[in-house]
C-alpha positions, -999 to +999 in steps of 0.1 A: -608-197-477-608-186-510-582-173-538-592-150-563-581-150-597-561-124-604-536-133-575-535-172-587-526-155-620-497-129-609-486-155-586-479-181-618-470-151-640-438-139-619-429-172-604-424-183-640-410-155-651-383-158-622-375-191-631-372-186-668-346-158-661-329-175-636-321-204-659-313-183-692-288-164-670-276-193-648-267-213-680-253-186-706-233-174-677-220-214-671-214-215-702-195-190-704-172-195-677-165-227-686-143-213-711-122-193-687-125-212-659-104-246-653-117-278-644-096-275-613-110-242-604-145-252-606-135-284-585-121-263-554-150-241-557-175-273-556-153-281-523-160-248-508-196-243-521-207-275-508-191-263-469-205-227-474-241-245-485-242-264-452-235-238-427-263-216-442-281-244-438-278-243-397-273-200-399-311-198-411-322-224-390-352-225-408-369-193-390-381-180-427-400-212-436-414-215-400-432-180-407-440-192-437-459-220-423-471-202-393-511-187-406-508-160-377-474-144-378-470-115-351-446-087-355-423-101-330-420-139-352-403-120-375-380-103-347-376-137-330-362-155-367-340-127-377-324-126-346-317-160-337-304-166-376-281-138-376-266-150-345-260-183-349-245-174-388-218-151-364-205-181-346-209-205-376-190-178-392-162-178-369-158-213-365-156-216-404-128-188-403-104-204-380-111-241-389-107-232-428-070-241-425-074-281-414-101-279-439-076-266-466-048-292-445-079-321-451-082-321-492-044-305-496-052-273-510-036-244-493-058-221-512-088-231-502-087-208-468-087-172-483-119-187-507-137-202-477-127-171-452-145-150-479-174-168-491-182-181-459-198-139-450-223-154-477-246-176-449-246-141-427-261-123-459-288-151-463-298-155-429-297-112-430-320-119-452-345-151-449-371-139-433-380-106-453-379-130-484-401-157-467-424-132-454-427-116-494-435-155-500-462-157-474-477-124-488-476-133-524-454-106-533-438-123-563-436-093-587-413-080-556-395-115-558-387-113-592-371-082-586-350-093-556-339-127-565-338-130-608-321-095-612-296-101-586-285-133-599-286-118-632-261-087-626-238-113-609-241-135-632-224-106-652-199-098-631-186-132-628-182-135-664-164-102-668-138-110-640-133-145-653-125-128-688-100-107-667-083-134-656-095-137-619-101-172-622-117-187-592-121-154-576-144-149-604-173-168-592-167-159-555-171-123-559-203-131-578-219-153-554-211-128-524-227-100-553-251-123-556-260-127-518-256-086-507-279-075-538-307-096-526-304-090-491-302-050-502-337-052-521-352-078-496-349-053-467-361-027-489-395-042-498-399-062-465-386-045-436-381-063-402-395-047-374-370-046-353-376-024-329-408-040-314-383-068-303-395-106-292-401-128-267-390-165-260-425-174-265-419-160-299-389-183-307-404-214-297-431-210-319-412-213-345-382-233-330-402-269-337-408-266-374-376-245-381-354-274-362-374-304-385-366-284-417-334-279-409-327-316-406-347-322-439-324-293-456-292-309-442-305-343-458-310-321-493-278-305-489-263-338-489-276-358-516-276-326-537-238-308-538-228-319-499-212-353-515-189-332-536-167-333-501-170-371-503-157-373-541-135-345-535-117-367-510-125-393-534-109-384-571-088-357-582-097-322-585-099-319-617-123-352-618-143-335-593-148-300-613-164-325-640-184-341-620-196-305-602-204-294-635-221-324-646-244-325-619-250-286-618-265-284-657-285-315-650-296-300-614-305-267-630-338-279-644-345-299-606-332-267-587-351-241-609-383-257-618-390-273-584-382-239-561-408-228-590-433-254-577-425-250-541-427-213-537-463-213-555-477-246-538-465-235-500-489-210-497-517-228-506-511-262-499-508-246-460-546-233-465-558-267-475-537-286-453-565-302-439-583-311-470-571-339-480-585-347-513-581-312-526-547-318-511-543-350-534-557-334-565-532-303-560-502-326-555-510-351-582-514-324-611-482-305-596-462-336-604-477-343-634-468-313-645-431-313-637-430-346-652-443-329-683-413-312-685-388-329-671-394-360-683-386-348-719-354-324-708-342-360-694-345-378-722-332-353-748-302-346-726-291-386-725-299-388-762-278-357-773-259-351-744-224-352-767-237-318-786-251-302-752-217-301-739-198-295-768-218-260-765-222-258-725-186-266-719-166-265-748-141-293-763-118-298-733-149-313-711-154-345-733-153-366-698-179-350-688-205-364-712-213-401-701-218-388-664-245-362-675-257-388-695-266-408-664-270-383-638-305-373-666-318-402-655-325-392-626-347-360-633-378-374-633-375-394-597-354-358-582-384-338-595-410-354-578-395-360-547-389-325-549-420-315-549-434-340-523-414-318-499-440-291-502-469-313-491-451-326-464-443-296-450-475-285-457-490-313-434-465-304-406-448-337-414-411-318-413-399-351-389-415-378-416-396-361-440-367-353-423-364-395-415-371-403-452-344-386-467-315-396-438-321-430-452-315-418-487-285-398-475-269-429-461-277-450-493-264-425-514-228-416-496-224-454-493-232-457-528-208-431-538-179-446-524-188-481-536-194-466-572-160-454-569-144-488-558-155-502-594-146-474-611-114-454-597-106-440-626-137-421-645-172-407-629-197-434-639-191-457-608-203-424-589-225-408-615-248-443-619-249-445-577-260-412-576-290-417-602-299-448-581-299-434-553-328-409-563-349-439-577-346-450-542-356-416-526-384-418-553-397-453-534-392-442-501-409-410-506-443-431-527-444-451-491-439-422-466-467-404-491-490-440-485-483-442-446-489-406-436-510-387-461-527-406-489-531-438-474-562-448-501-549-429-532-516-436-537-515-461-560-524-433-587-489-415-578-471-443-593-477-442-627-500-410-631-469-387-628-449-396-654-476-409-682-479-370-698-443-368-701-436-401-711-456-396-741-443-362-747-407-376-749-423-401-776-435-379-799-402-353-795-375-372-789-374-397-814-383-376-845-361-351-831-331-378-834-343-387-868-336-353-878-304-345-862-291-382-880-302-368-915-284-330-911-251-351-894-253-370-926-249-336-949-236-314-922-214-335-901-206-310-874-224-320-844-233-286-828-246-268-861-269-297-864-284-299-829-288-262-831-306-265-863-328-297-850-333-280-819-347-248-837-369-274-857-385-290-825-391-259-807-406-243-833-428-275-835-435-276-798-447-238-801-470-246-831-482-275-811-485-257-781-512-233-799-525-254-824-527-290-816-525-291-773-532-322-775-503-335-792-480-323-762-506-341-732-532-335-710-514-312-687-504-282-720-532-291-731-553-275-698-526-248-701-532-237-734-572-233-723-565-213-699-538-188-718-566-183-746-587-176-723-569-148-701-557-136-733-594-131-742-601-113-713-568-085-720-541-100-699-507-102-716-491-130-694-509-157-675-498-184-648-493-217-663-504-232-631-538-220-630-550-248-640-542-265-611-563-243-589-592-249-616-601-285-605-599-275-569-629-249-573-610-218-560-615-197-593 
C-alpha cells in the first residue's frame, strides 16, 4: 500500500510547522506570565490541571485513537465514539462539580473549587471534540490541523497574557485554556463533521471499546508520570514549592510534549499500514528515534549547562530555585523522548495492554520515588526532581525489554545505543564550544543573559551554516535531511517534511 510523495511531504511540512508554532507561542507566552503570575498561582493551577488532565483522560475514553487505529471506519464509528465520550465527560463532569469542595477541603485551598467547577467544562469540549480531530489525523488533513490546533493555542496564548497584565491572576490561564479548548472544538467540527444523524449500533461501540479501554489505561499511566504527580508533591511541599517545580517540569516537558505528539501524529498512520512488516516496522522506528535524539539530546545538554541564563529569561529573577531542578529534570529528555515515541509502535502493533503494563510499573516506581526523594530532601525540589529523572531511565529499560519480548525480538540490541549516537555527537561539537564562548563574553560582559543571548545567536547561526553547508558536521540524520530539502527545493517546493527521509529507506517514495 503505497504513499506518494507529495502527501509524505505536506504531512511533514504542517506537522512541523504545528509544532514549531506551538512551542514559540507556548514559551513567549510562559514567559510572559511568569512575570505576572505568582509562584503560588501557578502551583494551584498545577493542582487543578493535573485533576482536569485525568478526567479527560476517562471522558475521551480513547474512542478518537480507536478510529484512528481502525483501517475501515464506518459512518456510525464515528457516531458510536462521540456519543459514548460526551456522555461519560457529563457524569465525570458532575462528579468533579460536587466533589471539588473535599478536593479544595484535601490540599486546604478554599479557592480551588470555583477554578476546578470551571475548568473542569474543558474534558466535555475535548471529548466534543476527539474524534473530528482523530478522524482529520487518519485522513492526513494536517494543513486543516495546523489551523485547528496551533492558531487556537496561539490566540489563547494571547488572551492569557493580556488578562494576566490586567491583573486576573490565576483566572488568567483558566480562561485561556477553556479559550483554548472551545476554539478548537469550533474549527474541528467545522472541517470534520460527525454524522450524527446516521446514529450507531452496539456493534459499533465494541469495535472500538477494546483498544479505546487499553489506551486509556496507557494514558492514565502517562498522565501520571507526566503532571498527575503534581497531586502527590502538592500534598507533599508547599504551594509555592510546587508552582516551581510545575514550571520546571513544563519548559523541560515542552520539547518531550511538542516534538514527540510531532512524531506520533505522523508515525500513526503509517506505522498502522505496515504494522505487519516488521522490518520496515524496525527501520521506521529506529530512524524516528534517532532523530528525536538528534534533537533532544542536544536541548538536554545545553539546558543543564546554561540552565542559570535560561531561567533568568523564562522566569525572571524571583524563580532562582527553580534552576537546579530543571537542571536535573534535562536529564531526562533523551530517555522521555524515546519512550515516547515507542508508544506509537506499540499501538501500532495492537500491543495497547503490553504497553499499558509497562508503564504501571513505571508509575509505581516513580510516585514511590517521589515521596522517598522528598524524605531526603524536605526542604528544596532535588530529592523529587532527581527521582523523577530516574524514574524515566527506568521507563527507558522497561520499554528496550517490552520492545525485545513482543516486537523486535532479533534487532534490539541496535536500539540501545543507535538512538542516541547522532545526538551525542551533536551535543559534542555544540555544547562545549558553545560554553567556551559564553565563558569569554562573561569575562568582558559579565551579565549572564546578554551573553547567552549573544552565544546563542553565535551557535545558531553556526548550526544554520552547518545545516546547508557542512551536513555532516551536525550527523547522519540532518545530514539525510538536508538531501532531501535541496532536492524538493530543486523541484519548486518552498517547504518540505523533515521526515521524509524516513519514508526513503522504506521504499514508499
Amino acid at each position: 500500500m503505497g504513499v506518494s510523495k507529495q502527501k509524505l511531504v505536506k504531512t511533514g511540512m504542517w506537522q512541523v510547522l504545528n509544532t514549531v508554532v506551538i512551542l514559540i507561542s507556548q514559551i513567549g507566552a510562559n514567559a510572559i506570565l511568569a512575570r505576572y503570575v505568582s509562584r503560588t498561582e501557578f502551583g494551584l493551577m498545577a493542582i487543578t490541571n493535573a485533576i482536569v488532565n485525568f478526567a479527560t483522560f476517562f471522558s475521551e475514553a480513547g474512542m478518537g485513537d480507536a478510529l484512528l487505529q481502525r483501517k475501515v471506519v464506518e459512518p456510525q464509528h464515528k457516531n458510536a465514539a462521540l456519543f459514548f465520550s460526551v456522555l461519560l465527560s457529563i457524569v465525570l463532569y458532575a462528579i468533579f462539580y460536587f466533589t471539588s469542595p473535599w478536593i479544595a477541603e484535601f490540599y486546604k485551598k478554599p479557592e480551588l473549587v470555583d477554578i476546578l467547577r470551571v475548568l473542569c467544562l474543558s474534558f466535555i469540549f475535548l471529548s466534543l471534540g476527539s474524534s473530528s480531530f482523530n478522524l482529520m489525523m487518519k485522513n492526513f488533513n494536517f494543513k486543516q490541523l495546523f489551523y485547528s490546533d496551533s492558531l487556537s493555542l496561539f490566540a489563547s496564548n494571547i488572551l492569557g497574557v493580556i488578562l494576566a497584565m490586567m491583573g486576573y491572576g490565576v483566572w488568567s490561564l483558566v480562561w485561556s485554556i477553556l479559550f483554548y479548548n472551545v476554539a478548537r472544538l469550533i474549527m474541528v467540527w467545522i472541517i470534520e463533521p460527525i454524522p450524527i444523524r446516521l446514529g450507531a449500533k452496539l456493534r459499533h461501540w465494541k469495535d472500538l471499546a477494546g483498544y479505546g479501554s487499553g489506551l486509556t489505561l496507557i494514558r492514565i499511566n502517562n498522565y501520571i508520570s507526566g503532571f498527575g504527580i503534581m497531586l502527590e508533591i502538592g500534598k507533599l511541599v508547599s504551594i509555592e514549592l510546587l508552582g516551581a517545580f510545575e514550571r520546571s517540569y513544563r519548559y523541560t516537558n515542552l520539547p518531550v510534549r511538542y516534538i514527540g505528539d510531532m512524531l506520533q501524529r505522523i508515525m500513526m498512520p503509517f506505522m498502522s499500514k505496515i504494522q505487519d512488516e516488521d522490518e520496515k516496522l524496525f527501520v521506521f522506528f529506529n530512524r524516528s528515534a534517532s532523530f528525536s535524539n538528534s534533537m533532544l539530546l542536544p536541548i538536554s545538554i545545553f539546558g543543564v549547562v546554561f540552565c542559570k541564563p535560561i531561567v533568568l529569561i523564562l522566569l525572571g529573577h524571583q524563580w532562582d530555585s527553580a534552576v537546579i531542578p530543571m537542571q536535573i529534570l534535562f536529564l531526562s529528555l533523551p530517555f522521555r523522548i524515546t519512550t515516547k515515541v515507542s508508544d506509537a509502535l506499540m499501538r501500532s502493533k495492537n500491543l495497547v495492554y503490553r504497553n499499558a503494563g509497562r508503564k504501571f510499573q513505571y508509575v509505581i516506581v516513580l510516585c514511590g520515588g517521589v515521596y522517598v526523594g522528598w524524605l531526603f530532601d524536605k526542604n528544596s525540589l532535588v530529592g523529587i526532581s532527581t527521582a523523577v529523572t530516574l524514574s524515566a531511565v527506568f521507563n527507558y529499560i522497561a520499554m528496550l525489554l517490552t520492545v525485545k519480548r513482543h516486537v523486535f525480538p532479533k534487532g534490539w540490541q541496535k536500539l540501545i545505543i543507535l538512538p542516541f549516537k547522532n545526538g551525542a555527537l551533536l551535543s559534542l561539537v555544540i555544547v562545549t564550544p558553545a560554553y567556551g564562548v559564553y565563558y569569554l563574553l562573561n569575562m568582558f560582559i559579565q551579565e549572564q543573559v546578554i551573553s547567552f543571548s549573544i552565544m546563542t545567536s553565535i551557535v545558531a547561526a553556526f548550526v544554520l551554516y552547518a545545516f546547508f553547508k557542512k551536513p555532516k558536521l551536525l550527523g547522519e540524520d540532518f545530514a539525510d535531511m538536508q538531501k532531501e530539502i535541496i532536492k524538493m527545493a530543486k523541484g519548486g517546493n518552498k517547504m518540505c517534511s523533515s521526515i521524509h527521509y524516513l519514508y526513503e529507506s522504506l521504499g514508499w517514495i
